[in-house]
LUMSEGU-723351 format. One line per 2 residues: for each residue y negated, z, x negated of N, C-alpha, C. Coordinates in Angstrom, 3 decimals, always signed. Atoms other than C-alpha are relative to their C-alpha. Layout:
BEGIN
Y Z X Y Z X Y Z X | ...
# end
This chain:
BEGIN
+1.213 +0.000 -0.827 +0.000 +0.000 +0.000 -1.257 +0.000 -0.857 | +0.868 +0.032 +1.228 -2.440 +0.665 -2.914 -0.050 -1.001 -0.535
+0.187 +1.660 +0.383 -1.622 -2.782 -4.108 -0.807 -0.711 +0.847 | +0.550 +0.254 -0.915 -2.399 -3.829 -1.015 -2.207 +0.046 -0.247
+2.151 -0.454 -0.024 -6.218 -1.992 -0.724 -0.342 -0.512 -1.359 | +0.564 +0.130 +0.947 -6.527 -2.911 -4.352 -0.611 -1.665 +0.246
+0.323 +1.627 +0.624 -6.052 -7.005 -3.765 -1.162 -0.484 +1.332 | +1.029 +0.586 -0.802 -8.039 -6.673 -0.605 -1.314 +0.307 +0.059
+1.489 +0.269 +0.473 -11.287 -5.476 -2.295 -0.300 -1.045 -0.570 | +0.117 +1.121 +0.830 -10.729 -7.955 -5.031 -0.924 -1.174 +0.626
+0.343 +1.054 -0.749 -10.732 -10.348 -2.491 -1.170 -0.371 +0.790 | +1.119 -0.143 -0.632 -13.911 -9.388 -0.420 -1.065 -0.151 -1.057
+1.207 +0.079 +1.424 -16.222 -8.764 -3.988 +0.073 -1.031 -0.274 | -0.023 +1.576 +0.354 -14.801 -12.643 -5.052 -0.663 -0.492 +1.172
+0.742 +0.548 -1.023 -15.823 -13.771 -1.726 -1.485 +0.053 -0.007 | +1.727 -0.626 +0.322 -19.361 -12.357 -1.965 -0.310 -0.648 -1.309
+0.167 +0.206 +0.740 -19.674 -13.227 -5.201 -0.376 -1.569 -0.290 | +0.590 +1.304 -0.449 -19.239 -17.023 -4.342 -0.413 -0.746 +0.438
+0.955 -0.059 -1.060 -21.382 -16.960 -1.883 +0.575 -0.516 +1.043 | -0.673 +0.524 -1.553 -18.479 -17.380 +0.767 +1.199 -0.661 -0.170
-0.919 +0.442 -0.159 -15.360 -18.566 +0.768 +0.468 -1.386 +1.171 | +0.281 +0.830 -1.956 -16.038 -20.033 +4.530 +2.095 +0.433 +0.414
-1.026 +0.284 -0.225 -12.177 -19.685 +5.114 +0.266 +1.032 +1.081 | -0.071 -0.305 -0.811 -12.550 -16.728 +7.294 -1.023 -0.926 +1.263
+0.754 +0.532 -0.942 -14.492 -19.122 +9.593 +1.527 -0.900 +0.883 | -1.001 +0.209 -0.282 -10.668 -20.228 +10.369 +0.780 +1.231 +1.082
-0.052 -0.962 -1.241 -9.652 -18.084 +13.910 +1.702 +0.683 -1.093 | -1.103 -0.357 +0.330 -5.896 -17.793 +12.479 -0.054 +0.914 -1.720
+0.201 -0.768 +1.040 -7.184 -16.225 +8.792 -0.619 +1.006 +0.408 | +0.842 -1.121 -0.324 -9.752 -14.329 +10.131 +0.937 +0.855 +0.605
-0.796 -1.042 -0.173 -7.139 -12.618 +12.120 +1.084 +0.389 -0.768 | -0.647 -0.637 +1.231 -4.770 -12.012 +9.106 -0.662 +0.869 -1.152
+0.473 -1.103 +1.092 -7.505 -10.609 +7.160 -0.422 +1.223 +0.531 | +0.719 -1.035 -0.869 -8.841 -8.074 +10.004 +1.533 +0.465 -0.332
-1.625 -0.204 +0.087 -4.813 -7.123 +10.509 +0.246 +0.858 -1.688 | -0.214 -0.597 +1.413 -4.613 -6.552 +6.683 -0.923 +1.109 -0.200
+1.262 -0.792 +0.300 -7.899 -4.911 +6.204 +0.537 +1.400 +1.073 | -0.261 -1.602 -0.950 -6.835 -1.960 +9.273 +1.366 +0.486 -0.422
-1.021 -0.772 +0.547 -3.363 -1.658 +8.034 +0.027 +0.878 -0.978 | +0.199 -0.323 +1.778 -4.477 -1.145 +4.342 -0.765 +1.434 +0.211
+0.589 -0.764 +0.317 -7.221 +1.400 +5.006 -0.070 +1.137 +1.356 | +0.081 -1.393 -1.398 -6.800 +2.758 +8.877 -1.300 -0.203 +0.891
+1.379 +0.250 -0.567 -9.808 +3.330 +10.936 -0.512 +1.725 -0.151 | +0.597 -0.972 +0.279 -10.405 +6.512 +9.645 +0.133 +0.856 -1.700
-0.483 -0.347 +1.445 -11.005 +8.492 +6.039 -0.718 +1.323 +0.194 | +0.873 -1.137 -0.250 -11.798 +11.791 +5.037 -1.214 -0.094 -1.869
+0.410 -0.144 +1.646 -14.528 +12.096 +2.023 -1.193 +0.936 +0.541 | +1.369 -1.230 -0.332 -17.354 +14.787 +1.518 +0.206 +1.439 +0.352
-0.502 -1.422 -0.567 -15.436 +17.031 +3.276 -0.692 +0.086 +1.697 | +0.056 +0.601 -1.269 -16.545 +15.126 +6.494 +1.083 -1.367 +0.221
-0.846 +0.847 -0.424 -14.360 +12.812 +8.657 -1.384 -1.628 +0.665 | +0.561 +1.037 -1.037 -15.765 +9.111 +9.446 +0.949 -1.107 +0.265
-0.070 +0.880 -0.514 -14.394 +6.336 +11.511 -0.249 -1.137 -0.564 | +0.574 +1.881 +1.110 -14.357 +2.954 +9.347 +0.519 -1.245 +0.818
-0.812 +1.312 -0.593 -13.720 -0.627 +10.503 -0.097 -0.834 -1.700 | +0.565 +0.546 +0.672 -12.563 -1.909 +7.336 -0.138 -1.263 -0.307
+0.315 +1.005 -0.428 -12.715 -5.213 +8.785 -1.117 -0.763 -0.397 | +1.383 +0.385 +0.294 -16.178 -5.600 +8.443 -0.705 +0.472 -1.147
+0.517 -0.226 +0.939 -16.404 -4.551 +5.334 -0.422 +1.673 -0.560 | -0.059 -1.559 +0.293 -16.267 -0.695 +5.782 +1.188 +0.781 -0.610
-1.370 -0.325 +0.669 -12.953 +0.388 +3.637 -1.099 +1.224 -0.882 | +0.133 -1.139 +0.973 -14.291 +3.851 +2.450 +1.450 +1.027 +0.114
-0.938 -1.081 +0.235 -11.160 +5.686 +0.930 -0.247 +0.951 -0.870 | +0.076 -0.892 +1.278 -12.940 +7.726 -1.578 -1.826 +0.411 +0.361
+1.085 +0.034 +0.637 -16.429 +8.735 -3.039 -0.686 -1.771 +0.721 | +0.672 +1.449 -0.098 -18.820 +5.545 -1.788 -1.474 +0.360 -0.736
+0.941 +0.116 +0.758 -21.220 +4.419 -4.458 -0.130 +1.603 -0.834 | -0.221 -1.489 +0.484 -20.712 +7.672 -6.500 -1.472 +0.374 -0.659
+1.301 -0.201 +0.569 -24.040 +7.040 -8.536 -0.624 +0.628 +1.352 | +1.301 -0.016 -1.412 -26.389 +6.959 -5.315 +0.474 +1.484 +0.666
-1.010 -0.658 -0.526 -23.954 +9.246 -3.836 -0.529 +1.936 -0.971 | +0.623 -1.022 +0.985 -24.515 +12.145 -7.001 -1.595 +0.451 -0.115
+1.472 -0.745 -0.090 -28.443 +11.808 -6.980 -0.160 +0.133 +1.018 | +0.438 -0.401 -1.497 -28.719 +12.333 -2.861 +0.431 +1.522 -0.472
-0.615 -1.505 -0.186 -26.287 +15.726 -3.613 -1.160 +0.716 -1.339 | +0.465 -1.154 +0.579 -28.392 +16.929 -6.619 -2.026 -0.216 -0.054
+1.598 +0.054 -0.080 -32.137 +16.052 -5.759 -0.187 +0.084 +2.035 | +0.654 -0.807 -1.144 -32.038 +16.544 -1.961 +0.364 +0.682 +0.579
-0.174 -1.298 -0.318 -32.616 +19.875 -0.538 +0.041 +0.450 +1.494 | -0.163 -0.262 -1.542 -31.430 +21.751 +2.518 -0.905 +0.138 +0.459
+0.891 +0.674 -1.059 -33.469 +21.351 +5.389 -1.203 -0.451 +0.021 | +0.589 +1.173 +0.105 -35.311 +18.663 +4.373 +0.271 -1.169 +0.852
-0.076 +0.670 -1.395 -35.711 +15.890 +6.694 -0.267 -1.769 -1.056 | -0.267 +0.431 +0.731 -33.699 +12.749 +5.580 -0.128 -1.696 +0.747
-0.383 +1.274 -1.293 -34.279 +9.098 +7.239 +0.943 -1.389 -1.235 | -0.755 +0.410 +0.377 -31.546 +6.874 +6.629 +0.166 -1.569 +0.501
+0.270 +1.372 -0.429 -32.682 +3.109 +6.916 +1.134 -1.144 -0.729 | -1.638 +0.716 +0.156 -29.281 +0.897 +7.241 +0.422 +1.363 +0.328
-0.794 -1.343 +0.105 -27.407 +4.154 +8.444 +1.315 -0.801 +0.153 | -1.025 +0.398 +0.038 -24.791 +1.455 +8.984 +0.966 +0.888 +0.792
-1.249 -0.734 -0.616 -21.279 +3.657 +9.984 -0.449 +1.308 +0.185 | +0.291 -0.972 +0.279 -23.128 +6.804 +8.836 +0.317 +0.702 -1.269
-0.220 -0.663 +1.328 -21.918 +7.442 +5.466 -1.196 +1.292 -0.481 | +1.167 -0.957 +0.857 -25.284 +8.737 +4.112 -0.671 +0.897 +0.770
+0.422 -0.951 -0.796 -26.353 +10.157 +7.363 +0.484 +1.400 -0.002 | -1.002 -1.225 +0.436 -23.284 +12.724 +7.118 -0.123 +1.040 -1.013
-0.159 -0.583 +1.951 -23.790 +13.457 +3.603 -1.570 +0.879 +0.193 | +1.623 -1.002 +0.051 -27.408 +14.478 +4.155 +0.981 +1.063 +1.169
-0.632 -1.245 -0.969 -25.943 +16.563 +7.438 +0.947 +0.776 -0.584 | -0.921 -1.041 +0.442 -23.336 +18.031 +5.431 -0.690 +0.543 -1.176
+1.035 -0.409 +1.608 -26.313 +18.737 +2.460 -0.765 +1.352 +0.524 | +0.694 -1.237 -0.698 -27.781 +21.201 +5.440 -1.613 -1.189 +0.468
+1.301 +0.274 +0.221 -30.789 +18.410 +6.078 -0.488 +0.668 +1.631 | +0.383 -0.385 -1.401 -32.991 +20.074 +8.846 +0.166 -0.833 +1.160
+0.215 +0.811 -0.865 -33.545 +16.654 +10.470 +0.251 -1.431 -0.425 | -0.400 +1.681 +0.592 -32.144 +12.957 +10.260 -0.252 -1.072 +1.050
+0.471 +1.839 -0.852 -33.386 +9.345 +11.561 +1.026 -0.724 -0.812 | -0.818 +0.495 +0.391 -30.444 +7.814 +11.242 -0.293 -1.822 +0.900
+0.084 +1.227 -0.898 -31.346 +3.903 +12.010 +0.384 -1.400 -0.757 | -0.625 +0.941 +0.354 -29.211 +1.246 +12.562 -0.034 -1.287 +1.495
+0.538 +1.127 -0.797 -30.020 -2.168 +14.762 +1.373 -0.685 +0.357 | -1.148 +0.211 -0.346 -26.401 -2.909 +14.657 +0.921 +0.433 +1.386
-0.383 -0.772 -0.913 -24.946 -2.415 +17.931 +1.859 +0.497 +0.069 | -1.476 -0.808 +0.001 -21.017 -2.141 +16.834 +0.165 +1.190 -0.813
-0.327 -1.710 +0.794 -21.806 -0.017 +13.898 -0.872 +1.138 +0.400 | +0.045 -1.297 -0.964 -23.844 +1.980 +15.741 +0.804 +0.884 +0.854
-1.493 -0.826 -1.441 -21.006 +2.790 +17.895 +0.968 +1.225 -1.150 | -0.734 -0.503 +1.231 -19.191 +3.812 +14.458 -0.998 +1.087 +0.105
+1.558 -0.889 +0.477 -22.152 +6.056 +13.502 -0.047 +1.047 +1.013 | +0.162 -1.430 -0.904 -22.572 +7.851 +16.867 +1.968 +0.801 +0.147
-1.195 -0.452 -0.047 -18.758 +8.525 +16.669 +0.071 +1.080 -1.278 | -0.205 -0.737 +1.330 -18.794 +9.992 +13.010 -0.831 +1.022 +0.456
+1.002 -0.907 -0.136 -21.940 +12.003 +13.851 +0.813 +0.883 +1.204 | -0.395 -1.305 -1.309 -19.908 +13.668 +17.164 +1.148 +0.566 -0.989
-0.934 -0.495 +0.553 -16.670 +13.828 +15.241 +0.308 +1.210 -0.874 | +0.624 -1.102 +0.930 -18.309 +16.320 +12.395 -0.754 +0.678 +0.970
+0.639 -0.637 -0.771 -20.283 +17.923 +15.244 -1.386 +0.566 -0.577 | +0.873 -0.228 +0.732 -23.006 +17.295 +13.255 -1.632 -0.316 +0.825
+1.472 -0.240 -0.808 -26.858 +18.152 +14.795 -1.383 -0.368 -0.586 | +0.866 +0.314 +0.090 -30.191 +17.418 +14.870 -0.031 -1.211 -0.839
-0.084 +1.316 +0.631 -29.963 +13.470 +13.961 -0.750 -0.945 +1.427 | +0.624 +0.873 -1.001 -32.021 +11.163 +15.653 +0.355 -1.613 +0.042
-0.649 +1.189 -0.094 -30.565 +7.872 +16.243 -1.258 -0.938 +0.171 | +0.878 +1.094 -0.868 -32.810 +4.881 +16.584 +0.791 -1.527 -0.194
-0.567 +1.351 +0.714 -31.346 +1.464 +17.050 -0.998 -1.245 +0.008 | +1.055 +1.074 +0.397 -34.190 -0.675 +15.710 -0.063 -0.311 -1.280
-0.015 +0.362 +1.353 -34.678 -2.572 +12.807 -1.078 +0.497 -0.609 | +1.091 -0.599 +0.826 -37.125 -0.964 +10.136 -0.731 -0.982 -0.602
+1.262 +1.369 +0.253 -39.838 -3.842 +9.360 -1.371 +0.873 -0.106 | +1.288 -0.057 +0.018 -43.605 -4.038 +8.934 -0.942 -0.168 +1.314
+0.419 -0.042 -1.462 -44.274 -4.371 +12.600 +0.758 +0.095 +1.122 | -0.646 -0.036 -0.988 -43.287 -3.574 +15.827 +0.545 -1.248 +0.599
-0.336 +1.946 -0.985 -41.688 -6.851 +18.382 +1.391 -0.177 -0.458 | -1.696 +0.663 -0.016 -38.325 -8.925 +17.851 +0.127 -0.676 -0.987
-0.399 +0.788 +1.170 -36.297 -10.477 +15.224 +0.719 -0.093 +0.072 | -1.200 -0.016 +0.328 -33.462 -11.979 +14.903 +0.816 +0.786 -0.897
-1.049 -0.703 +0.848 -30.626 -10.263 +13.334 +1.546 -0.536 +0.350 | -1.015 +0.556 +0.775 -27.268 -11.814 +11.957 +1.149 +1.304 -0.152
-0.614 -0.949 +0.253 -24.648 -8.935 +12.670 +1.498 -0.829 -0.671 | -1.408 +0.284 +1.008 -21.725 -8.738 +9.910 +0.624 +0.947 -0.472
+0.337 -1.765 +0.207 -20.900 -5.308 +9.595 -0.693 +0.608 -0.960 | +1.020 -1.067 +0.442 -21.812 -3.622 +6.454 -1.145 -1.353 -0.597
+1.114 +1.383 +0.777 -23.782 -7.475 +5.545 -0.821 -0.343 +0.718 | +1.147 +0.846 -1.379 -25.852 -7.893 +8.866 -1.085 -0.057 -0.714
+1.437 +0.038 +0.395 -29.343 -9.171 +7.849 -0.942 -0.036 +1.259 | +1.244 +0.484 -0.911 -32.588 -9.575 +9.886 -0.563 -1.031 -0.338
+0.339 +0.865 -0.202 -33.626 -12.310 +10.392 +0.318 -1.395 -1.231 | +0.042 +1.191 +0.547 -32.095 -14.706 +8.045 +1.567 +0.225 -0.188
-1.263 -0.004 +0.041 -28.290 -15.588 +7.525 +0.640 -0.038 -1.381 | -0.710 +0.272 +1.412 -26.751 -14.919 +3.653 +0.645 -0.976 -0.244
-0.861 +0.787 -0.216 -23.825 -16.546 +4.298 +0.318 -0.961 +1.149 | +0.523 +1.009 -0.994 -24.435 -19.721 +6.583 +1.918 -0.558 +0.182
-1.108 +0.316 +0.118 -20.192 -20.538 +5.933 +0.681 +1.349 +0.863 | -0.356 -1.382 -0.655 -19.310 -17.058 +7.631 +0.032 -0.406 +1.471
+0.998 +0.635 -1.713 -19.645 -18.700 +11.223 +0.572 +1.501 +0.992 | -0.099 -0.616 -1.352 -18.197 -15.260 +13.167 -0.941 +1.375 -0.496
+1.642 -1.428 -0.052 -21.770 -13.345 +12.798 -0.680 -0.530 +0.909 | +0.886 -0.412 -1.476 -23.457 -12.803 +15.958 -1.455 -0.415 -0.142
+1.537 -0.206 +0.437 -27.028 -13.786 +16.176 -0.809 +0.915 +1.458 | +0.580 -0.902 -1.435 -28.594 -11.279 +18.511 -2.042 +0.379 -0.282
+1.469 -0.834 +0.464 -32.371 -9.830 +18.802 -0.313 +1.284 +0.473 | -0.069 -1.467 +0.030 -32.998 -6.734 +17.767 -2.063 +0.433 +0.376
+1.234 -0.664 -0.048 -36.339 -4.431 +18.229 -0.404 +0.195 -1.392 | +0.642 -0.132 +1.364 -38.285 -4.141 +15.166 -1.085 +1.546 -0.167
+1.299 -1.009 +0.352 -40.382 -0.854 +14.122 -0.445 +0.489 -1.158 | +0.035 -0.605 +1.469 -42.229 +0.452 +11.074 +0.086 +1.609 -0.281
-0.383 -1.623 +0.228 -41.307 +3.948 +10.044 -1.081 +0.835 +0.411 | +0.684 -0.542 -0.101 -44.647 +4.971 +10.184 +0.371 +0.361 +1.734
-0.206 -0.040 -1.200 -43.666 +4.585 +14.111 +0.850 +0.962 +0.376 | -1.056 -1.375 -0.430 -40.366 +6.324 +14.228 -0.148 +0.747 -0.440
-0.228 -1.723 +0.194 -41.483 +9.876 +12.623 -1.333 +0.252 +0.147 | +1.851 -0.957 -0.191 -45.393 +9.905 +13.540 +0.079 +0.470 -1.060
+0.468 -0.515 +0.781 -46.636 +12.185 +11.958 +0.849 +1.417 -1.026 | -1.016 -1.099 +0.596 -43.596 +14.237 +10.809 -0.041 +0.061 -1.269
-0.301 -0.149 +1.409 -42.711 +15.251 +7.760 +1.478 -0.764 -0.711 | -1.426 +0.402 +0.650 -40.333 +13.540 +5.468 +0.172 +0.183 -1.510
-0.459 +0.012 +1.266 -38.608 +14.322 +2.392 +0.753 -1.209 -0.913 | -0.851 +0.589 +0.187 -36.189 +11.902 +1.996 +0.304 -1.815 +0.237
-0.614 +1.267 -0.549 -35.269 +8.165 +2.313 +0.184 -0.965 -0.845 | -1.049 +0.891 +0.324 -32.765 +6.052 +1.640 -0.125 -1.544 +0.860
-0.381 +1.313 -0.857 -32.791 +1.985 +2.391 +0.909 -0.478 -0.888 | -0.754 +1.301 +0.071 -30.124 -0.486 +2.664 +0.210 -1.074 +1.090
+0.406 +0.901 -1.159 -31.179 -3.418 +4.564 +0.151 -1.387 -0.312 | -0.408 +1.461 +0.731 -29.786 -6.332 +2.867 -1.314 -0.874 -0.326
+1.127 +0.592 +0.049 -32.967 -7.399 +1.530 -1.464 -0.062 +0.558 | +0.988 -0.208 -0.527 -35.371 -6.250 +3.698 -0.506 +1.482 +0.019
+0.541 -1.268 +0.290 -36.380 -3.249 +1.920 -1.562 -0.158 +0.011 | +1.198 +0.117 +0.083 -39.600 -4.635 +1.576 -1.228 -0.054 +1.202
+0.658 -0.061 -1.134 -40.888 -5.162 +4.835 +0.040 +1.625 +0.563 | +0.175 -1.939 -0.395 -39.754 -1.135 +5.313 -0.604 +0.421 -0.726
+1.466 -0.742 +0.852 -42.106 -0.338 +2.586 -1.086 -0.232 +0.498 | +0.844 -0.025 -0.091 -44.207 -1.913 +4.008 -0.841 +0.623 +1.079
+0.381 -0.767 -1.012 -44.187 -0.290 +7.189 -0.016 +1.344 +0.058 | -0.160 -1.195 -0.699 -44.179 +3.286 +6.271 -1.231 +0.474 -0.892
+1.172 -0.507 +0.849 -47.577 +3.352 +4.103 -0.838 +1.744 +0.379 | +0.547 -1.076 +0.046 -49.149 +6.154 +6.107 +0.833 +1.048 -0.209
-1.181 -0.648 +0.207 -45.864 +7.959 +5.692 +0.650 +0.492 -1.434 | -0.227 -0.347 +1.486 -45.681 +7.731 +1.935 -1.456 +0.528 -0.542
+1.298 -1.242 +0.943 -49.471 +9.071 +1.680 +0.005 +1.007 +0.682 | +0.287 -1.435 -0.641 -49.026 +12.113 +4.129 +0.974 +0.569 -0.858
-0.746 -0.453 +0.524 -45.766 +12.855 +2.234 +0.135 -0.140 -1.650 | +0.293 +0.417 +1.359 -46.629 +12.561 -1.560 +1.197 +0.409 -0.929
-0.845 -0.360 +0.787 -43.426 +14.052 -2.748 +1.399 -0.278 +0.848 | -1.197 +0.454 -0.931 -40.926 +12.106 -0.590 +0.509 -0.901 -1.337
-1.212 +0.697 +0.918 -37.882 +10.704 -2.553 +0.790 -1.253 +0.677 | -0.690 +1.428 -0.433 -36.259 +7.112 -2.335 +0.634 -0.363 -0.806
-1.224 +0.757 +0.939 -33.265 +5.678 -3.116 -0.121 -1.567 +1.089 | +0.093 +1.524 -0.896 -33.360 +1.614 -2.021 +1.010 -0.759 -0.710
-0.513 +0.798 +0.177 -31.115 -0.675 -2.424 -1.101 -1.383 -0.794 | +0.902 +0.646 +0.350 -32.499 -3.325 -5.082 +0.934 -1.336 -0.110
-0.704 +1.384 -0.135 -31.006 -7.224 -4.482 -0.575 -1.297 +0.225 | +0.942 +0.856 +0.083 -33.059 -9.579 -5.772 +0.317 -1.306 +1.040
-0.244 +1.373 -0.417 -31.159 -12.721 -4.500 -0.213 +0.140 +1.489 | +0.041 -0.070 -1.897 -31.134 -11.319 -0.653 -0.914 +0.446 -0.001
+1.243 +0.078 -0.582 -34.702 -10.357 -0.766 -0.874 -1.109 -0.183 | +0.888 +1.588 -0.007 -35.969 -14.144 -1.783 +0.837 -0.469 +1.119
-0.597 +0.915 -0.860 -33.203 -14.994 +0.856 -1.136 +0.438 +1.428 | +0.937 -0.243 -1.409 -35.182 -13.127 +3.430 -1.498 -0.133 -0.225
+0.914 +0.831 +0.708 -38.219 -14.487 +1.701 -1.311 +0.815 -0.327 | +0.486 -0.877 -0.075 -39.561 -11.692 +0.310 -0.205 +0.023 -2.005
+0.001 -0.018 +1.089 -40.460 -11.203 -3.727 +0.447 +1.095 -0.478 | -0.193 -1.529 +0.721 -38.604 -8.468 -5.807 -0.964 +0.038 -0.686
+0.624 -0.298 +0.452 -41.041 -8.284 -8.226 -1.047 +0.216 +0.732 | +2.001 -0.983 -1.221 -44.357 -7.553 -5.605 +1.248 +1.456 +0.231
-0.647 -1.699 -0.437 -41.344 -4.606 -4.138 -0.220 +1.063 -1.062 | -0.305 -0.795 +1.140 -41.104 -3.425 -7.453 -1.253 +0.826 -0.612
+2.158 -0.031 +0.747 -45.301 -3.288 -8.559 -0.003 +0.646 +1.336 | +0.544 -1.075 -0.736 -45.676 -1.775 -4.980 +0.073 +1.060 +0.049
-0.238 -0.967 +0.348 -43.483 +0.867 -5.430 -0.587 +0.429 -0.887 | +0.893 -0.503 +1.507 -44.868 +1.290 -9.173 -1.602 +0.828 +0.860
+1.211 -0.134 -0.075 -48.442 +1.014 -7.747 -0.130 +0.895 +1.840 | -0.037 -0.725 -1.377 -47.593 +3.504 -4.742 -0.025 +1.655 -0.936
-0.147 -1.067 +1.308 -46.833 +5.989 -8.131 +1.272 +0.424 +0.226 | -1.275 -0.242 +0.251 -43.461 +6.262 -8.035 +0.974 -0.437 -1.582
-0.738 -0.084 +1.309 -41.265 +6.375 -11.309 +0.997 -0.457 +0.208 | -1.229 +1.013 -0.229 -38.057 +4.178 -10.979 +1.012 -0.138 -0.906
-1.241 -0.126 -0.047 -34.900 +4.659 -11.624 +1.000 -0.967 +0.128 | -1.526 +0.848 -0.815 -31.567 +2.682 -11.788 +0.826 +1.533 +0.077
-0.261 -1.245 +0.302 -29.457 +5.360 -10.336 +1.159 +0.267 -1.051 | -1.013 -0.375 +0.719 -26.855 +4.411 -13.121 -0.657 +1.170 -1.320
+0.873 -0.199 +0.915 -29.245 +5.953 -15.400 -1.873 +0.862 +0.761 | +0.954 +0.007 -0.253 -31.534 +8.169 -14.075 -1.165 +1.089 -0.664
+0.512 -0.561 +1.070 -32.486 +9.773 -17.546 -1.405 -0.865 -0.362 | +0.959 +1.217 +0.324 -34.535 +6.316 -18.150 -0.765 -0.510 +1.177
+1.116 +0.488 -1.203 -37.555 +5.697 -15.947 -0.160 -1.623 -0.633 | +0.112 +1.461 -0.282 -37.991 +1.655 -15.536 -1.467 -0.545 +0.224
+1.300 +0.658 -0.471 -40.967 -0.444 -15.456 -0.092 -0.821 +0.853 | -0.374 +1.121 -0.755 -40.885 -2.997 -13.098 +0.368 -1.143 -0.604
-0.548 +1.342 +0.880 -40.687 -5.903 -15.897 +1.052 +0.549 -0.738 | -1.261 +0.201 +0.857 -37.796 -4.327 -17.594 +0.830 +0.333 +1.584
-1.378 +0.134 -0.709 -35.814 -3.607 -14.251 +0.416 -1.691 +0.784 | -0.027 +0.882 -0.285 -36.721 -7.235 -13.702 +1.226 -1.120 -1.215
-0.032 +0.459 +0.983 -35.690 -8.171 -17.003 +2.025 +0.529 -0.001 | -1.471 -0.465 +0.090 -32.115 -5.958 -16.907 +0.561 -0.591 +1.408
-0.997 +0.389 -0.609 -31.285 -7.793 -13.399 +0.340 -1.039 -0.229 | -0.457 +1.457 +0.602 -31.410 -11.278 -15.027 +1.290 +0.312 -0.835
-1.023 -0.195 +0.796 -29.184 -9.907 -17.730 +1.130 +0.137 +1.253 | -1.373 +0.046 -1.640 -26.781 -8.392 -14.545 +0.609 -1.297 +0.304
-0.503 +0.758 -1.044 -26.877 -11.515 -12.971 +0.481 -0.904 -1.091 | -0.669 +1.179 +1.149 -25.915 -13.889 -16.216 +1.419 +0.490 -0.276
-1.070 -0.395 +0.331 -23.073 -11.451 -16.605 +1.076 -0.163 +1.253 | -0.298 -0.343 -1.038 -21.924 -10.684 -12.945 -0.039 -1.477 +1.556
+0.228 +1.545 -0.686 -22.983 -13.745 -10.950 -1.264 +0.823 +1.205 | +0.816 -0.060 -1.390 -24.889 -13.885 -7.563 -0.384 +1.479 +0.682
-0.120 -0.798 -0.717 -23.767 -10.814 -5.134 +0.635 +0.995 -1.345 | -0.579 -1.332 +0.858 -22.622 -8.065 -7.971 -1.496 +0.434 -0.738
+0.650 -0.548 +1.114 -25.846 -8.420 -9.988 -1.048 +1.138 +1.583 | +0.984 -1.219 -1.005 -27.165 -5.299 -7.320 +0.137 +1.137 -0.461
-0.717 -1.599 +0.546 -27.665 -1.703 -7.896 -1.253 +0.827 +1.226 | +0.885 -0.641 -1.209 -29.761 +1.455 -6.081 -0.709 +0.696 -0.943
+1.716 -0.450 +1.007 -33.533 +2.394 -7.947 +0.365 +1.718 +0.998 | +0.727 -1.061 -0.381 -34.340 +5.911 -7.209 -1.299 +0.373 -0.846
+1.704 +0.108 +0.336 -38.109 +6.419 -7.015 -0.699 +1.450 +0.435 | +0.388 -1.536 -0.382 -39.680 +10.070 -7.192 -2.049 -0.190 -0.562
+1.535 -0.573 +0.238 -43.726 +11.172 -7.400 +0.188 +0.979 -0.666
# end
């Protein structure tokens, strides 16, 4: 069975990597790889020392530790009841993890309407409290946008993989953070938005000057934020020029400039290809 889960990551990271295979776009594969994918991993795991609900169908196969870096600086830089918003909450992985960290209060938001379903299941299952659900996409303005559901790969408004043909195109609600927590307080936040981290920066400006000592971990992926047509390098100088200190979290002894974390994802990507050269910045005041 371990053979198994081993050849059917392989197989998902190569896929990604070559920007698609297209072959699950075939009704009779696609259902041999869903089939494989739930045998191999189940629809449920325990890690954290919380229980969640996975489909790893869509790309959710957590049997262990997920992302252990990102994973290590959430457990030793954020503090109990601190208030944690969790943009992509996806299944709930990171939502949990803050709730099982003691966070006072969580915006857990995900625009996805199956893995939302995941998400509010994990969150009852742990009988875990005070989490605020929103299912809207985190952007620079309120209104509608397409969104491209794929489980943990859904984008807004633009399609990665155009060979993938069984992703949903639905329209979602759009809001900027500054919206979902007013004037609350926040400590904490985490994006993964396949590329559209930038438009959530851009929407939570009054939110990062009321809170001057709020912490971020983002997902940084150059190739899927020009896909959603967005510049890493402006994300990178805003953050900088917002005063944040930047981080890869493999390394988060070495603060980053924006031209050398520009400079180390070219290297990544000459080594790694397309979809691997990614990693997660953490950015502190």
């Amino acid at each position: 069975m371990q053979l198994i889960k081993n050849l059917f990551v392989f197989i998902n990271k190569k896929s990604r990597i070559l920007g698609g295979w297209g072959l699950r776009r075939f009704r009779m594969v696609n259902a041999i790889h869903n089939y494989v994918a739930r045998k191999a991993f189940g629809d449920k795991a325990e890690v954290n020392g919380y229980s969640l609900f996975i489909d790893p169908a869509e790309g959710f196969a957590v049997s262990s530790v997920w992302e252990k870096d990102t994973t290590d600086v959430i457990k030793s830089k954020f503090h109990r009841g601190g208030v944690f918003v969790d943009v992509g909450s996806d299944i709930g992985y990171y939502t949990c993890l803050a709730a099982q960290l003691g966070a006072g209060h969580i915006y857990a938001i995900e625009p996805n309407p199956h893995t939302r379903m995941l998400l509010e299941k994990n969150i009852a299952v742990n009988g875990f409290k005070n989490i605020t659900i929103v299912g809207k996409a985190a952007s620079d303005k309120s209104g509608e946008e397409k969104f491209y559901t794929h489980g943990a790969h859904s984008t807004l408004g633009y399609n990665y993989n155009k060979n993938t043909s069984e992703r949903t195109t639905i329209t979602v609600e759009t809001m900027p953070l500054d919206v979902v927590v007013g004037d609350g307080t926040v400590n904490f936040i985490k994006m993964d938005i396949e590329g559209s981290e930038p438009k959530a920066l851009r929407g939570m400006r009054k939110l990062l000057e009321r809170n001057k000592q709020v912490q971020i971990i983002t997902e940084f992926a150059p190739q899927l934020m020009a896909l959603a047509g967005e510049d890493p390098f402006v994300f990178l100088k805003s953050l900088h020029n917002l005063g944040f200190i930047i981080y890869d979290v493999d390394n988060i002894n070495n603060p980053m400039s924006p031209e050398e974390l520009m400079a180390a994802y070219r290297e990544k990507y000459k080594k790694l290809g397309d979809a691997r050269a990614i990693t997660n910045l953490y950015c502190a005041r």
